[in-house]
TORKOL-4160 file (C-alpha; in steps of 0.2 Angstrom, whole numbers, padded with zeros to 4 digits, m for minus):
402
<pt num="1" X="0160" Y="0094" Z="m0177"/>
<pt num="2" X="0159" Y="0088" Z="m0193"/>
<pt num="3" X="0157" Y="0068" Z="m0188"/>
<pt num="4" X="0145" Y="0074" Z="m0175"/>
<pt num="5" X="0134" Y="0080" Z="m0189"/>
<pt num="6" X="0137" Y="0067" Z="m0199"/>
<pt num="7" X="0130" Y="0056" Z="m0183"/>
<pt num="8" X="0115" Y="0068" Z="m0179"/>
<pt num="9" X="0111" Y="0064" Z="m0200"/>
<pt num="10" X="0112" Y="0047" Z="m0200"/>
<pt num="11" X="0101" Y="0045" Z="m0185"/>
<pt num="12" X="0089" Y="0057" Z="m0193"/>
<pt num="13" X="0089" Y="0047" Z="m0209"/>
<pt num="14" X="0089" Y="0027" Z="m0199"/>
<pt num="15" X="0070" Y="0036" Z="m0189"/>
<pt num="16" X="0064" Y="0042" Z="m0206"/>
<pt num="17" X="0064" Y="0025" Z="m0215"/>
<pt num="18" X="0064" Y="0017" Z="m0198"/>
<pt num="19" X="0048" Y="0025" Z="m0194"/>
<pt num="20" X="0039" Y="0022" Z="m0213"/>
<pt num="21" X="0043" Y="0003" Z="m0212"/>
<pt num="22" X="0035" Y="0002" Z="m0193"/>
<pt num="23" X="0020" Y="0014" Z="m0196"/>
<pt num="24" X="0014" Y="0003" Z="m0212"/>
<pt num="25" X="0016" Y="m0012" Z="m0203"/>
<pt num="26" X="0006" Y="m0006" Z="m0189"/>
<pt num="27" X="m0008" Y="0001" Z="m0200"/>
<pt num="28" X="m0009" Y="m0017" Z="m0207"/>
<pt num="29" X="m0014" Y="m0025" Z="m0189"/>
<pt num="30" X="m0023" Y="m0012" Z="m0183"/>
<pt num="31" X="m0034" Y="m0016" Z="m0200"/>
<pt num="32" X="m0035" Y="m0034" Z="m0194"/>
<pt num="33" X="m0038" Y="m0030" Z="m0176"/>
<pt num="34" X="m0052" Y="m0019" Z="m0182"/>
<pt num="35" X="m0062" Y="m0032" Z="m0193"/>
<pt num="36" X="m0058" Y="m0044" Z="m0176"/>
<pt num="37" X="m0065" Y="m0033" Z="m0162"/>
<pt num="38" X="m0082" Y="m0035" Z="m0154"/>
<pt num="39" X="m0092" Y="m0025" Z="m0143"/>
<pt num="40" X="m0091" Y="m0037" Z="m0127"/>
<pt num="41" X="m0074" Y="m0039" Z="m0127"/>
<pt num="42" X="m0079" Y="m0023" Z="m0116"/>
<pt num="43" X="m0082" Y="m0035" Z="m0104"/>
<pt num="44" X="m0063" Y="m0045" Z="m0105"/>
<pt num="45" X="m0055" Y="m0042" Z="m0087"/>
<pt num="46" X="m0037" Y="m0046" Z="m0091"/>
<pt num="47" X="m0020" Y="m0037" Z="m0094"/>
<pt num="48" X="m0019" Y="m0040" Z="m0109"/>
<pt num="49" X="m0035" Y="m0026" Z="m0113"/>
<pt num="50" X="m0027" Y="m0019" Z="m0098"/>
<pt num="51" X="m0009" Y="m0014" Z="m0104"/>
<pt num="52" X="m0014" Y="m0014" Z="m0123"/>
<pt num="53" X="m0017" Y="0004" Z="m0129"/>
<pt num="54" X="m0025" Y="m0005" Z="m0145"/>
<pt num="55" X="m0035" Y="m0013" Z="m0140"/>
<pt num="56" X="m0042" Y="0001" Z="m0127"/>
<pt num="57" X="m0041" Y="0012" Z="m0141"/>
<pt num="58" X="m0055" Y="m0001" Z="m0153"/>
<pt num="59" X="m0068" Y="0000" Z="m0138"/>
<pt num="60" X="m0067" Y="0020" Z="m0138"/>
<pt num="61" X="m0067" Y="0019" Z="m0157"/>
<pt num="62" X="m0084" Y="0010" Z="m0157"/>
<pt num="63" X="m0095" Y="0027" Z="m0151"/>
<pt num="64" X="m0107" Y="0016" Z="m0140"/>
<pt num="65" X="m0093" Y="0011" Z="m0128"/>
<pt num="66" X="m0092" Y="0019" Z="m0110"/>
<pt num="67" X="m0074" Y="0016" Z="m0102"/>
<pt num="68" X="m0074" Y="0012" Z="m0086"/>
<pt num="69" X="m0058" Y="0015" Z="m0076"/>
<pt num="70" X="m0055" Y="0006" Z="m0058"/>
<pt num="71" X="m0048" Y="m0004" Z="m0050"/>
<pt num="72" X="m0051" Y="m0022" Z="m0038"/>
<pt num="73" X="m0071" Y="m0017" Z="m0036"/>
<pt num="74" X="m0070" Y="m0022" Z="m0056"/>
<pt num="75" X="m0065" Y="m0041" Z="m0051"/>
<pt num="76" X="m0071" Y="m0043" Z="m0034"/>
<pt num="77" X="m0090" Y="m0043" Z="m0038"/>
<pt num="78" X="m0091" Y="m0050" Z="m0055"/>
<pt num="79" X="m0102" Y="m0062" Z="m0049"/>
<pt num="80" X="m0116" Y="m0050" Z="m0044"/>
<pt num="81" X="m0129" Y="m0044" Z="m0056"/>
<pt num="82" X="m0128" Y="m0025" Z="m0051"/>
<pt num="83" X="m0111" Y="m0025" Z="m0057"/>
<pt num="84" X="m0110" Y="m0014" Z="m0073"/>
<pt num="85" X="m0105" Y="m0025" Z="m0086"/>
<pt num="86" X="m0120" Y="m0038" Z="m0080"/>
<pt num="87" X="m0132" Y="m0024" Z="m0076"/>
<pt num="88" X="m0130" Y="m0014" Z="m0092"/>
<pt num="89" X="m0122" Y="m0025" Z="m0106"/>
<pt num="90" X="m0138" Y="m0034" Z="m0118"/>
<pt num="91" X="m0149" Y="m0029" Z="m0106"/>
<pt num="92" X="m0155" Y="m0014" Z="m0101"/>
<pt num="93" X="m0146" Y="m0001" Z="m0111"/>
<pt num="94" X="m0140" Y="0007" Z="m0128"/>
<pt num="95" X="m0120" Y="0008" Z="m0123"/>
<pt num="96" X="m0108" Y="m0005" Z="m0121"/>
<pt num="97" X="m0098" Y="m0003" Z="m0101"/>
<pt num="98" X="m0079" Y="m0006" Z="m0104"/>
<pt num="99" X="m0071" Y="m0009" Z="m0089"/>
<pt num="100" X="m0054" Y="m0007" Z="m0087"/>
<pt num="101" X="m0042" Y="m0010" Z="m0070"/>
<pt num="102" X="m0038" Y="m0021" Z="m0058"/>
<pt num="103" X="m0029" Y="m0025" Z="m0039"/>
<pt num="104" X="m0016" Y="m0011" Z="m0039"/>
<pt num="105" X="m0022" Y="0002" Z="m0052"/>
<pt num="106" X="m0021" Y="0018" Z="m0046"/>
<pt num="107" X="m0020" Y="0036" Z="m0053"/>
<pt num="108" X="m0002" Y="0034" Z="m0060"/>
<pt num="109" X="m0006" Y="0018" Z="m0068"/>
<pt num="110" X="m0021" Y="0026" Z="m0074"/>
<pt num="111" X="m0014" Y="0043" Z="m0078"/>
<pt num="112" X="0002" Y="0034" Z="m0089"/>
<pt num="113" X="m0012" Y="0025" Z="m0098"/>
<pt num="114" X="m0023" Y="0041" Z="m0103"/>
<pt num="115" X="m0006" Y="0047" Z="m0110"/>
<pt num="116" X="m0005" Y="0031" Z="m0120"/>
<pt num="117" X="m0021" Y="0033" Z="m0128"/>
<pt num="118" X="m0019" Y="0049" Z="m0133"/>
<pt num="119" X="m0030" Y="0059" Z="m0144"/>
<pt num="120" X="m0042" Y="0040" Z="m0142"/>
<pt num="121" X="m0051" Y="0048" Z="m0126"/>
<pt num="122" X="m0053" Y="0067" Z="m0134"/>
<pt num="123" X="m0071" Y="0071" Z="m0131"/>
<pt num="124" X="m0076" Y="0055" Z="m0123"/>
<pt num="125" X="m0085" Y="0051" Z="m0108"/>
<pt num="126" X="m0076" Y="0042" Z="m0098"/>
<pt num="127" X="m0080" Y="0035" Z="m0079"/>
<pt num="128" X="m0066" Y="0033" Z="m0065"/>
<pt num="129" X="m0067" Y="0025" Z="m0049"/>
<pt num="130" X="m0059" Y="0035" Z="m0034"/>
<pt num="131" X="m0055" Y="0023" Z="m0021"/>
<pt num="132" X="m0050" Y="0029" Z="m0002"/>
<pt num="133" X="m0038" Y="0016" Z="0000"/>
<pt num="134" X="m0026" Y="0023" Z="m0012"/>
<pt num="135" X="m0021" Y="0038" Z="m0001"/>
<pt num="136" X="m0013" Y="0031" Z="0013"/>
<pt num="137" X="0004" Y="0038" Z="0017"/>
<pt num="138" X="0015" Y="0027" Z="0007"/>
<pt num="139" X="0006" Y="0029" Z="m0009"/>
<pt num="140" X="0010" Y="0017" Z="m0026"/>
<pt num="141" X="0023" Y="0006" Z="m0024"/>
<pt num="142" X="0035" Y="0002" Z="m0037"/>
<pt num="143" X="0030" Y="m0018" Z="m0036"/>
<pt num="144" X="0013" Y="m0009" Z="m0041"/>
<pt num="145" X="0018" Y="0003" Z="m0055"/>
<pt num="146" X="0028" Y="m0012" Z="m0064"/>
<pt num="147" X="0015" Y="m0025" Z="m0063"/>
<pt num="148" X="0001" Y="m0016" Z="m0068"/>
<pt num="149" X="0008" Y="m0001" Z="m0080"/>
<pt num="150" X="0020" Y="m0003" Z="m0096"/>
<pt num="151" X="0037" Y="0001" Z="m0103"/>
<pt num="152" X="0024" Y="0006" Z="m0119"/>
<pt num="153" X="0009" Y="0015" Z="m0111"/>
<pt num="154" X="0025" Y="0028" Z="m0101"/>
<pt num="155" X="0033" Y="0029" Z="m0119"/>
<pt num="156" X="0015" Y="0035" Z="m0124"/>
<pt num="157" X="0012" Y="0047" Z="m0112"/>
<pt num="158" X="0030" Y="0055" Z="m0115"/>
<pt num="159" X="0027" Y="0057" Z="m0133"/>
<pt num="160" X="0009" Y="0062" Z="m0132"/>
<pt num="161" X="0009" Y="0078" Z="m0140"/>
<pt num="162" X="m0007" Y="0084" Z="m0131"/>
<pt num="163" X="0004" Y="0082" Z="m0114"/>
<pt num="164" X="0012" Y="0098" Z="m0108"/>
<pt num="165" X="0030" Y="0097" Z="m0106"/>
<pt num="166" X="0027" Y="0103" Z="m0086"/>
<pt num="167" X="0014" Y="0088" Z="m0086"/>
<pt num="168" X="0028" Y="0075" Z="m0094"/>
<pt num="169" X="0040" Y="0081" Z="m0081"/>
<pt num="170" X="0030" Y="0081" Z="m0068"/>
<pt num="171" X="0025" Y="0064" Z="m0072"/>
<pt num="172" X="0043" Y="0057" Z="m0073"/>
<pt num="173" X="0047" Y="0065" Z="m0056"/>
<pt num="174" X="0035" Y="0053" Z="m0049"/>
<pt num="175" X="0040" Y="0038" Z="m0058"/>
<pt num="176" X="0058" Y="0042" Z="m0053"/>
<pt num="177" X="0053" Y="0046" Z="m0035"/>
<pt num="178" X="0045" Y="0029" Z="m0032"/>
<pt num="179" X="0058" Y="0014" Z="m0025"/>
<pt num="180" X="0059" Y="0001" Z="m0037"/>
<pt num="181" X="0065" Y="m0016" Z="m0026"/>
<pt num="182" X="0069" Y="m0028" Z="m0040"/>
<pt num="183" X="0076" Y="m0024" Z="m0056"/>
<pt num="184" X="0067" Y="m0024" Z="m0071"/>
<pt num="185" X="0078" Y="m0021" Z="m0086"/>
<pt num="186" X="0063" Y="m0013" Z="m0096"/>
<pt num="187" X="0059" Y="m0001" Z="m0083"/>
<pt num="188" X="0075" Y="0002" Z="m0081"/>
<pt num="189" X="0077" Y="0010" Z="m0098"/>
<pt num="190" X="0062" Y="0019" Z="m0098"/>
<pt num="191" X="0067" Y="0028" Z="m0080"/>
<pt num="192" X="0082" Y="0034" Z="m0090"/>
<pt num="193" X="0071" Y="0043" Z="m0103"/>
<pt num="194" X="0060" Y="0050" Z="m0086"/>
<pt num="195" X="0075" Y="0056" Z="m0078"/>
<pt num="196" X="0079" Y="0066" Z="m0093"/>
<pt num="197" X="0065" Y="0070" Z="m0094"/>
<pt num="198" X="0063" Y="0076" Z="m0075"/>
<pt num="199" X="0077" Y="0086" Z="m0074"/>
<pt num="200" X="0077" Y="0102" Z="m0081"/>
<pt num="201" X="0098" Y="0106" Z="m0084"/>
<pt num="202" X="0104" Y="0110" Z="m0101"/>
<pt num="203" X="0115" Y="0093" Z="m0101"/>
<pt num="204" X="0100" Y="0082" Z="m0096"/>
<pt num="205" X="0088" Y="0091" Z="m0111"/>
<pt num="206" X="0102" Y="0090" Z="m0122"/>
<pt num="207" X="0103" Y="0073" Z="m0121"/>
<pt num="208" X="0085" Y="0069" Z="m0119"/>
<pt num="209" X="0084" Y="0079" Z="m0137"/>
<pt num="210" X="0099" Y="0067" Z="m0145"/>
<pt num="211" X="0092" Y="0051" Z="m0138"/>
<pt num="212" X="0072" Y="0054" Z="m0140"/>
<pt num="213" X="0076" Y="0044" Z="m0160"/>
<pt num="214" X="0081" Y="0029" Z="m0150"/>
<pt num="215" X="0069" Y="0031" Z="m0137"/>
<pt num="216" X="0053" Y="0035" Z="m0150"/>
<pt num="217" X="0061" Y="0018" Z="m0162"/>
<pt num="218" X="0058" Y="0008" Z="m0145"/>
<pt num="219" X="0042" Y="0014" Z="m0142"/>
<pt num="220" X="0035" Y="0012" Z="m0161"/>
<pt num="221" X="0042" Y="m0007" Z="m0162"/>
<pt num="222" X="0033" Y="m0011" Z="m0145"/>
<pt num="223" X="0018" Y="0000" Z="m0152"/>
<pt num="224" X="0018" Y="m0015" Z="m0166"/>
<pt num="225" X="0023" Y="m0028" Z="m0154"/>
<pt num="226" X="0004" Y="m0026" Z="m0145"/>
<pt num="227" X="m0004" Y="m0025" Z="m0164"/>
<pt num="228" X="0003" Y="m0042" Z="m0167"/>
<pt num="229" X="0000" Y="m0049" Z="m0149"/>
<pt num="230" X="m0018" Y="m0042" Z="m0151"/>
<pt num="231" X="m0022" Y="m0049" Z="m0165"/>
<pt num="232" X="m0017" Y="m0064" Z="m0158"/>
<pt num="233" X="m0027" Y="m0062" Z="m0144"/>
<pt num="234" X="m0043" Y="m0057" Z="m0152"/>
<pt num="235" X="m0038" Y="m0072" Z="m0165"/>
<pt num="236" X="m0040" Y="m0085" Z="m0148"/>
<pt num="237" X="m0053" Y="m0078" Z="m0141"/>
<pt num="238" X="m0067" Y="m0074" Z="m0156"/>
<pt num="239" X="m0086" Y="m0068" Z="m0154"/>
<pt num="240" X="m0095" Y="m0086" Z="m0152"/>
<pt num="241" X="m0113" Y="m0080" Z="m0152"/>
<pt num="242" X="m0121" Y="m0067" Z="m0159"/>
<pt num="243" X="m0123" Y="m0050" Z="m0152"/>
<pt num="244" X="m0140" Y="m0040" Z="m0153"/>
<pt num="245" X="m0135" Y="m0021" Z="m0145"/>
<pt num="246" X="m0151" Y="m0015" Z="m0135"/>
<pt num="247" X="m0161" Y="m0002" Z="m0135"/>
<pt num="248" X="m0161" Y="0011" Z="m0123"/>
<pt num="249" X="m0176" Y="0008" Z="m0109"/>
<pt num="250" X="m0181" Y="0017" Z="m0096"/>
<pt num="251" X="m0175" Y="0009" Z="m0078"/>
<pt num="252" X="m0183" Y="0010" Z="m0060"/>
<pt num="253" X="m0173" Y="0015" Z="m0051"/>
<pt num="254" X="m0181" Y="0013" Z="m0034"/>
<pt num="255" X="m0186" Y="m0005" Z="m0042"/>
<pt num="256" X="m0168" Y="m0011" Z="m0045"/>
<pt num="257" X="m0163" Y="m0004" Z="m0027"/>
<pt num="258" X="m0176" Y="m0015" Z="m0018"/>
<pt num="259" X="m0170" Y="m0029" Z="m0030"/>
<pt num="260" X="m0153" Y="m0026" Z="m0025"/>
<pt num="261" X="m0158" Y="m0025" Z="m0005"/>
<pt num="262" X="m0167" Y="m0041" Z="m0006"/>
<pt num="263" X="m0152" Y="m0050" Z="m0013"/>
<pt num="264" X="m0138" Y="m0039" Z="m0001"/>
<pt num="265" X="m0150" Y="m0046" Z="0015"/>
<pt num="266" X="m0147" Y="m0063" Z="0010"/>
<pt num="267" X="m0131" Y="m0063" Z="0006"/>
<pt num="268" X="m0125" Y="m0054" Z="0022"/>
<pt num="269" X="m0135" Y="m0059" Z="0037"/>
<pt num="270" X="m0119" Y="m0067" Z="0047"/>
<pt num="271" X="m0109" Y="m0051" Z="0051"/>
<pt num="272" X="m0115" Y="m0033" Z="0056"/>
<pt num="273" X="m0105" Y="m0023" Z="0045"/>
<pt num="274" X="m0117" Y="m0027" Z="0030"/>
<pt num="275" X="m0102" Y="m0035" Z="0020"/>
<pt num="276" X="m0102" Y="m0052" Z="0010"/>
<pt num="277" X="m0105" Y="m0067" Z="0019"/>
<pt num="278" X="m0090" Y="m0074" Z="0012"/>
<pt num="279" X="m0079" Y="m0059" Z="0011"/>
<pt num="280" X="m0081" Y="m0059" Z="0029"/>
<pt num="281" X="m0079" Y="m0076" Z="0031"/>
<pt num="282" X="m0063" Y="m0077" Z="0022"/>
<pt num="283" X="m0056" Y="m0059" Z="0027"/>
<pt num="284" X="m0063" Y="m0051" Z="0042"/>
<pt num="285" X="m0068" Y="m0064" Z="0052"/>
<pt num="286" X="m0054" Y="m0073" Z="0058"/>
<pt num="287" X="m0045" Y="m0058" Z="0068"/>
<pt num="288" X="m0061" Y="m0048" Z="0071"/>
<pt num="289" X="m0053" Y="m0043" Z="0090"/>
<pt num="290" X="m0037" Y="m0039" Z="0084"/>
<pt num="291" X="m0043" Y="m0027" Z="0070"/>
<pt num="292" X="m0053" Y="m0017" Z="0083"/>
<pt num="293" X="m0045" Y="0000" Z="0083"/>
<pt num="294" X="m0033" Y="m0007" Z="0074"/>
<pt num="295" X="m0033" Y="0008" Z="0062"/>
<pt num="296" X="m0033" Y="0023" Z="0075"/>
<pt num="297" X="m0017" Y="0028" Z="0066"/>
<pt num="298" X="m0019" Y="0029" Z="0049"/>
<pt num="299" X="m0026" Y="0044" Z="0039"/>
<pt num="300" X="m0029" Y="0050" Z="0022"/>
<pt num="301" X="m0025" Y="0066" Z="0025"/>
<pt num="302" X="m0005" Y="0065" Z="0018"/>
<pt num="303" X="m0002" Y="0053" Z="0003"/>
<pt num="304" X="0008" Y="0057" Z="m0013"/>
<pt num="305" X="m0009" Y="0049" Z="m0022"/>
<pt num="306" X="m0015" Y="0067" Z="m0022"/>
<pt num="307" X="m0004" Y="0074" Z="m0033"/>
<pt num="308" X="m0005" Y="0058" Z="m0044"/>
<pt num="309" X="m0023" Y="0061" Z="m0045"/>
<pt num="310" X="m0018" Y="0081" Z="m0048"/>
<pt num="311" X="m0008" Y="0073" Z="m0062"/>
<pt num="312" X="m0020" Y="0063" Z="m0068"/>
<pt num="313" X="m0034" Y="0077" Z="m0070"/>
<pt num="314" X="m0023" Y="0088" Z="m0079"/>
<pt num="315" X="m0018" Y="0074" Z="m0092"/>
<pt num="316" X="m0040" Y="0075" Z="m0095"/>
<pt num="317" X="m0038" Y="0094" Z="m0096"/>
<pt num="318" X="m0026" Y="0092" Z="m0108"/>
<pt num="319" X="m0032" Y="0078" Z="m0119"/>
<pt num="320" X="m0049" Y="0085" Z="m0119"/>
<pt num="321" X="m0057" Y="0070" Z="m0110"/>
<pt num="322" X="m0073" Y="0074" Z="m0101"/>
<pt num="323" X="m0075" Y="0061" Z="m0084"/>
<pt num="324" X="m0086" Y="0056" Z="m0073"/>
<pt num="325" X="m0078" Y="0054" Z="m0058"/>
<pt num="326" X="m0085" Y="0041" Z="m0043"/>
<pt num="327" X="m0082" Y="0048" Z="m0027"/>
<pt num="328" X="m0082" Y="0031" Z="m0016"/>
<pt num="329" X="m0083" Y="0028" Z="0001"/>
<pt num="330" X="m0077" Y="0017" Z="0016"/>
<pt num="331" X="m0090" Y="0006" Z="0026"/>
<pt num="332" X="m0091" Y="0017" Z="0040"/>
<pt num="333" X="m0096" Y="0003" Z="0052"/>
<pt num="334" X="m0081" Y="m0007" Z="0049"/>
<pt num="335" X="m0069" Y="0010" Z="0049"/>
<pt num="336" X="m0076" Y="0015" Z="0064"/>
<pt num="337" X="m0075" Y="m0002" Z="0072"/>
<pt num="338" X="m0055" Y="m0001" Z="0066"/>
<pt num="339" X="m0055" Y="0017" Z="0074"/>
<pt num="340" X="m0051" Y="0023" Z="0059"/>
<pt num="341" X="m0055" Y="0044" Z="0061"/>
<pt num="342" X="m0073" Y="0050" Z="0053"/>
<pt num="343" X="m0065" Y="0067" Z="0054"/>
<pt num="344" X="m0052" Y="0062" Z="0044"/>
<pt num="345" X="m0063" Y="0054" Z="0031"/>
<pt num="346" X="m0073" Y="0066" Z="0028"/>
<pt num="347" X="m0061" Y="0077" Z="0024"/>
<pt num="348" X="m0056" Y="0066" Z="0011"/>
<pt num="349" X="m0072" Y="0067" Z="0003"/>
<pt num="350" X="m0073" Y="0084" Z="0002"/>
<pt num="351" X="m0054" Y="0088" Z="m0003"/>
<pt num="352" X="m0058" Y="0074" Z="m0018"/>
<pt num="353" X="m0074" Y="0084" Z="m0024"/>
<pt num="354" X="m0065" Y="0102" Z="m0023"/>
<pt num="355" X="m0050" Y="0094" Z="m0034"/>
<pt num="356" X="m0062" Y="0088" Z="m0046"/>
<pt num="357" X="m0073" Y="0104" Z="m0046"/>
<pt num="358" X="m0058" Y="0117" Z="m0049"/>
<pt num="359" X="m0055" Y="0108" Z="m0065"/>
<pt num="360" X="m0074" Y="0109" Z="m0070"/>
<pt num="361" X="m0073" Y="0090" Z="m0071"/>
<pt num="362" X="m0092" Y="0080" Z="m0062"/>
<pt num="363" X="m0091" Y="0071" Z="m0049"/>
<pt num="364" X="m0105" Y="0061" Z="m0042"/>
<pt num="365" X="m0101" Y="0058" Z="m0022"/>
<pt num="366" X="m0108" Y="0044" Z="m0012"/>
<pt num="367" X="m0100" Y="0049" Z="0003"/>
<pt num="368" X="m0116" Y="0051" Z="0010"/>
<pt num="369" X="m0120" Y="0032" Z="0010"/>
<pt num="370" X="m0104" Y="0027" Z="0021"/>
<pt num="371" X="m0116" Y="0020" Z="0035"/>
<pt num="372" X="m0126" Y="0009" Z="0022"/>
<pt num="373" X="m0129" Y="m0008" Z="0023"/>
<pt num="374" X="m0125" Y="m0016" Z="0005"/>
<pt num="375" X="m0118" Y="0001" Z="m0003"/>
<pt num="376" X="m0101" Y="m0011" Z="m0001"/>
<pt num="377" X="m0097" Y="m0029" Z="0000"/>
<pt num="378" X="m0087" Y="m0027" Z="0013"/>
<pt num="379" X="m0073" Y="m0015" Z="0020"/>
<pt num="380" X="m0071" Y="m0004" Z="0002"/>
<pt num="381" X="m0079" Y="m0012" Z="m0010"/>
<pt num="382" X="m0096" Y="m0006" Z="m0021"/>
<pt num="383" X="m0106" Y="m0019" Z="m0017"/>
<pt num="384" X="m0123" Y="m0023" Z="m0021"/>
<pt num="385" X="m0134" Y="m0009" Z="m0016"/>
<pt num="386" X="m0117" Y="0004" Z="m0022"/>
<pt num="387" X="m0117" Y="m0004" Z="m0040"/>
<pt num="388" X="m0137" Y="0002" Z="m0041"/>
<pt num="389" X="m0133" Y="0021" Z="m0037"/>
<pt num="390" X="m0116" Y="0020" Z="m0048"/>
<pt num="391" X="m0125" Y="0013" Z="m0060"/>
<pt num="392" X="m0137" Y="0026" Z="m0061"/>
<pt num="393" X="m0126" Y="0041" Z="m0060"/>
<pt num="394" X="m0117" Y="0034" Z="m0077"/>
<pt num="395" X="m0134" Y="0031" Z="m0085"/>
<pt num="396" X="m0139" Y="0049" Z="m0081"/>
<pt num="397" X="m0121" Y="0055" Z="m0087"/>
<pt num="398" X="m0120" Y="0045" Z="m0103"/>
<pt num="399" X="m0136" Y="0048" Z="m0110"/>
<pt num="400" X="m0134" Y="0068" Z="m0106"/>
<pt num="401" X="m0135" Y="0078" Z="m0122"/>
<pt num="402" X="m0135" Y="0063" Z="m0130"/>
């Protein structure tokens, strides 16, 4: 009993010291990070803002930045003019979009991130994209949670204070439900701490109790590991030009839609889904007869995503963060054309929008444009037409109150 004391002391003492060291050393690159960071670095589409809690954390820190959560729409029309960061960013408003997501974000990925950021996102508007296609049966895959989430972000959701303890658990259930088909000897630690954390026995607490110091050391050195590759970052890739913010205008609305229609009629006169000329092209195309009714099979109606999204709104409950959350939809031409069940998609809308409304969260639905031309560039995402009405529900949710 004695020695085991002696142990307990000494690893109480080694975190203590431990803990100064790292928390001085961090507060020295965040300082440097903060003189380094610029407005539209909102608009950097890489991992590196994507797993970097810091550097999330200097765009919600700025008070004119509106996060953006998403995922693949983000990338796949950054070459049109509706698309947030072209349609808002020195041009037409008084906030900075921060976008944030790519291929293969989904709730959980998004949800360990929140975690991450902590008390960053407490009272802040935020916006998240709610895509159909992540509530398919087989929901995220493990492929999907390493390449896109971190061994730092889940360390920052576990030792988020603001998380409940049912939340943490519940959370580390799902990460240790998920098959994981290659070994990744990060992930592999931080699945330990989630199954202790996930089970509830008095062997499994006791030892998630007498580990948490070497868990919380790992975390803070990887907390100063993204300071210093931040830095870095920031460091190689400086504001060049200078940066007027605008002024906040007033917007046509109907004006910018008929822009937006013009442009869409143009750009997708080849196919009669109303998708991209060159997303077809490249994607649809090619086995247009074997797609038909391909789909008559698949449905939204079971999918563990729903109790990741669950998880992820009750991480904003608890955090305090007040979303806007975009209820998308499909092209109803193409899913109908892949015999994908309107029934069934419907449903979907609805069951989103009474998620979000029992937690008193907003929710703007576009359900209602699934038949559109141009609402999307082609089977899923917002396309030209789509990023108009998007655009104008976060201009109207922004400036609210403000």
């Amino acid at each position: 009993m004695r020695k085991f004391k002696v142990l307990v002391c000494s690893i109480f003492i080694v975190t203590i010291i431990s803990g100064g060291l790292l928390f001085s050393t961090q507060s020295y690159y965040e300082g440097l990070i903060s003189k380094k960071y610029y407005d539209e670095f909102g608009e950097n589409l890489t991992v590196q803002k994507f797993k970097s809690p810091i550097l999330q954390s200097m765009g919600a820190r700025q008070g004119d930045n509106l996060l953006m959560f998403g995922s693949s729409e983000f990338v796949h029309t950054i070459g049109y003019y509706t698309q947030p960061i072209k349609f808002f960013n020195g041009k037409k408003d008084g906030f900075q979009i921060n976008l944030i997501g790519k291929g293969g974000y989904t709730c959980l990925v998004h949800a360990a991130n929140f975690g991450a950021l902590g008390t960053e996102l407490k009272e802040q508007k935020v916006v998240f994209v709610v895509s159909p296609q992540w509530f398919l049966k087989g929901g995220v895959s493990g492929k999907d949670i390493e390449a896109n989430s971190s061994e730092l972000q889940i360390y920052g959701f576990l030792f988020n204070r603001k998380i409940s303890l049912a939340t943490k658990q519940e959370f580390s259930k799902r990460i240790m439900s998920i098959h994981y088909s290659k070994t990744n000897k990060n992930f592999d630690i931080i699945r330990e701490y989630c199954s202790l954390y996930s089970n509830k026995d008095l062997i499994s607490t006791s030892k998630r109790y007498l580990l948490t110091p070497y868990y919380w050391i790992r975390y803070e050195l990887l907390v100063l590991q993204d300071d210093i590759t931040s830095n870095k970052y920031l460091k190689s890739n400086p504001k060049l030009t200078k940066y007027i913010k605008p002024l906040r205008t007033n917007i046509n609305w109907n004006d910018e839609l008929k822009k937006a229609s013009s442009i869409a009629k143009s750009k997708s006169n080849n196919n009669e889904f109303g998708m991209d000329n060159i997303a077809y092209n490249n994607s649809f195309k090619k086995n247009l007869k074997k797609t038909k009714g391909s789909m008559k099979n698949d449905s939204y109606k079971i999918s563990p995503e729903y109790e990741d999204f669950k998880l992820l709104l009750d991480v904003c409950k608890e955090e305090g963060i007040k979303p806007l959350f975009l209820n998308i939809p499909v092209n109803g031409k193409w899913y109908d054309y892949a015999g994908f069940n309107k029934s069934d998609r419907l449903a979907y809308y609805k069951r989103i929008d009474n998620m979000i409304n029992s937690y008193g969260f907003e929710v703007a639905d576009f359900s209602k444009y699934e038949n559109e031309d141009h609402f999307l560039m082609d089977d899923s995402h917002i396309g030209w037409k789509g990023w108009i009405h998007v655009n104008e529900a976060v201009d109207k949710y922004y400036n609210n109150n403000k």
